[in-house]
C-alpha positions, -999 to +999 in steps of 0.1 A: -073-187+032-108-194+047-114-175+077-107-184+112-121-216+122-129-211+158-129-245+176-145-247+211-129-226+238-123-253+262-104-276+237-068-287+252-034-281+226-023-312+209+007-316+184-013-331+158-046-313+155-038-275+145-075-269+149-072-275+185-043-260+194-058-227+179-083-231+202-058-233+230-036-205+214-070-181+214-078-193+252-038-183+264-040-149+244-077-136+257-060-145+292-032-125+283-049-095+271-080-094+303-048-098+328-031-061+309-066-046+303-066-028+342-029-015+331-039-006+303-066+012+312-047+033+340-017+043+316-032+043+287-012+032+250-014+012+221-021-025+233+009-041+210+012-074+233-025-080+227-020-078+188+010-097+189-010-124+207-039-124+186-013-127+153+001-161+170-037-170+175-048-165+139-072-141+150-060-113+126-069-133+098-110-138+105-124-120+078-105-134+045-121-153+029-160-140+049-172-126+013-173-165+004-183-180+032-213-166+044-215-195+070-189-185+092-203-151+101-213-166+136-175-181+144-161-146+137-186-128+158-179-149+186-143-143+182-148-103+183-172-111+217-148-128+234-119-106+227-142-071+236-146-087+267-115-094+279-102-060+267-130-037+251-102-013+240-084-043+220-117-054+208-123-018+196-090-020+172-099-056+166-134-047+154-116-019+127-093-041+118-116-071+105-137-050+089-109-033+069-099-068+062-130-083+042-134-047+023-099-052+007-116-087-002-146-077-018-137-038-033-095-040-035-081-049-069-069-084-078-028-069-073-038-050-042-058-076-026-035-106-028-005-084-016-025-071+010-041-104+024-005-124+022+007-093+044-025-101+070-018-138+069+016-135+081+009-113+108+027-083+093-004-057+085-025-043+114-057-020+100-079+005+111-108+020+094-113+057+093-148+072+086-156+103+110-148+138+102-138+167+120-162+187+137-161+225+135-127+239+151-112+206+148-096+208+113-106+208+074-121+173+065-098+151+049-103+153+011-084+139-021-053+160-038-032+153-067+007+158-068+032+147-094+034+114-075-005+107-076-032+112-055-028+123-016-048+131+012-051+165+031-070+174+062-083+152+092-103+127+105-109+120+144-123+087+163-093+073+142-091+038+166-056+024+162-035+058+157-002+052+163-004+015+165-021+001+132+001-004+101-025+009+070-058+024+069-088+027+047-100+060+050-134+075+043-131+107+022-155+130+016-160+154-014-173+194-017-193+183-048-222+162-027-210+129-050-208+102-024-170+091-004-145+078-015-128+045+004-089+046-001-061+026+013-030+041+029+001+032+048+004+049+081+037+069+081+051+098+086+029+117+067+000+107+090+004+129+120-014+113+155-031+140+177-033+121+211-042+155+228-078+150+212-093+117+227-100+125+266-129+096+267-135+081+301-137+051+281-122+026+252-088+047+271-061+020+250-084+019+221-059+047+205-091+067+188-074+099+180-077+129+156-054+123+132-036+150+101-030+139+069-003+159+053-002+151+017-004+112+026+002+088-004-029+070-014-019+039-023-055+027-037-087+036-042-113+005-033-143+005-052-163+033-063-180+061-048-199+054-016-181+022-013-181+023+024-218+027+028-222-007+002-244-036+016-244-063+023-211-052+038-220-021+055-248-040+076-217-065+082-192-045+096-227-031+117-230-065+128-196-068+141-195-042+161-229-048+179-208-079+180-178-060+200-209-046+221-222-082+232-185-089+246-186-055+268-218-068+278-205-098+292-177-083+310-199-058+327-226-089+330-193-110+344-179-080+372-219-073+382-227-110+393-191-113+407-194-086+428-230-095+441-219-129+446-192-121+470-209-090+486-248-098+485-253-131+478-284-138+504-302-103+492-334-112+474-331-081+455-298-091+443-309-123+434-333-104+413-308-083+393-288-110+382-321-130+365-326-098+350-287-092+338-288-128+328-322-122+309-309-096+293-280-116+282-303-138+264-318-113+242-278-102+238-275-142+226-304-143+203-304-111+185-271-127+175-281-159+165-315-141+147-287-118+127-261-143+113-290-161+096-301-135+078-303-134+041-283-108+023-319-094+012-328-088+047-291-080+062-300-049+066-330-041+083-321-070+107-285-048+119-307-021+124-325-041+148-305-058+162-279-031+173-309-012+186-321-044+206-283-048+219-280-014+229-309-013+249-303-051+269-268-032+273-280+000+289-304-027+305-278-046+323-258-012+330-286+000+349-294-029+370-261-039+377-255-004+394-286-001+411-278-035+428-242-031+433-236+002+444-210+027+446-186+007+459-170-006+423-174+027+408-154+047+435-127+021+436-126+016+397-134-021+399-139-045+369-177-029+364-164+008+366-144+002+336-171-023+318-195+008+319-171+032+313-161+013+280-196+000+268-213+036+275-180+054+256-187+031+224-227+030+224-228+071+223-207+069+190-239+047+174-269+069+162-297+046+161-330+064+166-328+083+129-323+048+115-350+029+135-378+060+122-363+051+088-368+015+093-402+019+111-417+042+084-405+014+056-428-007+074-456+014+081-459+024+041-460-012+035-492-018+056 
């Protein structure tokens, strides 16, 4: 397989073009999964419908194949927009998912790879990736044990997006010796116990991102070697994404903000003059984007760096102005921007990016 080939999202179903009925298949299941999102959102759970949807889409399937075909980095990104903004919560899983997908590409073995991949192609494997551990009080880190059987994992991990609802799981594990993680796969049974009392976020509700226990869960690989996780160009990649997920919550808080001036305040000069700015701010949204998918490998980093701090900041941007010129009135009656912000402000606070813009701004500076 080569990835998703994402035709244009106003192309019509036909019996003899499979291209373009994708298209159409991808157009019925983001309309699906926006018109569940408010549910969703109020009575929070694992959005199965949407995955089953995106499965019959070919959605599930974007990243095999991405490690040879650099080119269609821009496709898949607009795939992961357009789903965060119909549903930020889906496009949370959806985000964990993909990027769980091209590491079993690039570090899985030649046995675990194909098996794995033929499982994603037909719909049957759902992913999350695991990386955050435990802060004090909240359990011993997850870390690597041996039984008779082979090797098992102990402890927890939390911000675990998908609990409950995802299939397998490559999981981040740390070590007491300083040597760097470990990345290993695992199925998700019952050996994998789901704490939903942990995640209480305003935001990302359905997004499932729970502490979860691992009691002596079998392992059934280990990808790559140590610090396999943290490996570029794929790191920066799975970075990308995700500012990615961030450009579609964007446009759904972009989308409810102009809506809801455009019915309410329409004649208001100042209101005219928040949505050029929200629409300005898009822009940057649209060509940070454009900058990042043509970026060499050589450069694929400091560019993500950039880029998710240029995101972030058009986001907050367009968070900002949209509630200084909208009001209360969508936030007290949990409108459409309520939960945009709620979602987009949830997942930027779980991104770090001042340490790493120093970093990257004292590279430059000792290069002067």
């Amino acid at each position: 397989m080569t990835g998703l080939d994402l035709p244009s999202a106003t192309a019509t179903d036909t019996d003899g073009d499979g291209g373009v009925g994708q298209a159409a298949r991808l157009d019925r299941a983001l309309a699906a999964i926006a018109a569940e999102a408010s549910e969703l959102d109020r009575a929070p759970r694992f959005p199965r419908k949407a995955f089953f949807h995106l499965a019959e889409a070919g959605a599930l399937t974007a990243t095999i194949g991405a490690a040879r075909e650099r080119s269609a980095v821009r496709l898949e990104w607009d795939l992961v927009r357009r789903v965060a903004a119909a549903d930020a919560s889906v496009g949370r899983i959806l985000d964990g998912h993909l990027n769980a997908v091209e590491r079993l590409g690039v570090a899985a073995g030649p046995e675990v790879r194909e098996r794995e991949l033929a499982a994603i192609g037909t719909g049957e494997r759902l992913f999350g990736v695991w990386g955050a551990d435990p802060a004090p009080g909240e359990g011993d880190p997850a870390r690597l044990g041996e039984t008779g059987d082979g090797l098992v994992l102990r402890g927890a991990k939390t911000f675990c997006s998908g609990a409950g609802g995802v299939e397998a799981a490559l999981v981040m594990v740390g070590t007491d010796d300083g040597t760097p993680p470990a990345l290993v796969l695992l199925d998700c049974g019952e050996e994998v116990e789901v704490d939903r009392s942990w995640y209480r976020a305003a935001g990302l509700r359905a997004s499932e991102s729970h502490r979860v226990v691992f009691h002596d869960a079998s392992v059934t690989a280990v990808l790559g070697g140590p610090g396999e996780l943290a490996r570029d160009p794929w790191f920066s990649r799975d970075a990308m994404r995700t500012a990615a997920s961030w450009a579609g919550m964007v446009d759904a808080a972009a989308a409810a903000a102009l809506d809801e001036l455009a019915a309410h305040r329409a004649d208001e000069p100042l209101a005219r003059l928040a949505a050029g700015r929200i629409e300005a701010m898009r822009g940057t949204v649209d060509a940070w984007l454009d900058r990042a998918a043509a970026a060499p490998d050589t450069e694929v980093r400091a560019t993500s760096i950039a880029m998710r701090a240029e995101i972030d900041r058009s986001a907050k941007g367009v968070l900002e102005v949209a509630a200084a010129a909208c009001g209360s009135h969508p936030f007290v009656t949990r409108g459409r921007l309520d939960r945009a912000r709620r979602d987009l402000e949830t997942f930027l606070l779980q991104h770090r990016l001042d340490p790493l813009l120093t970093k990257l701004g004292a590279e430059g500076l000792s290069r002067r």
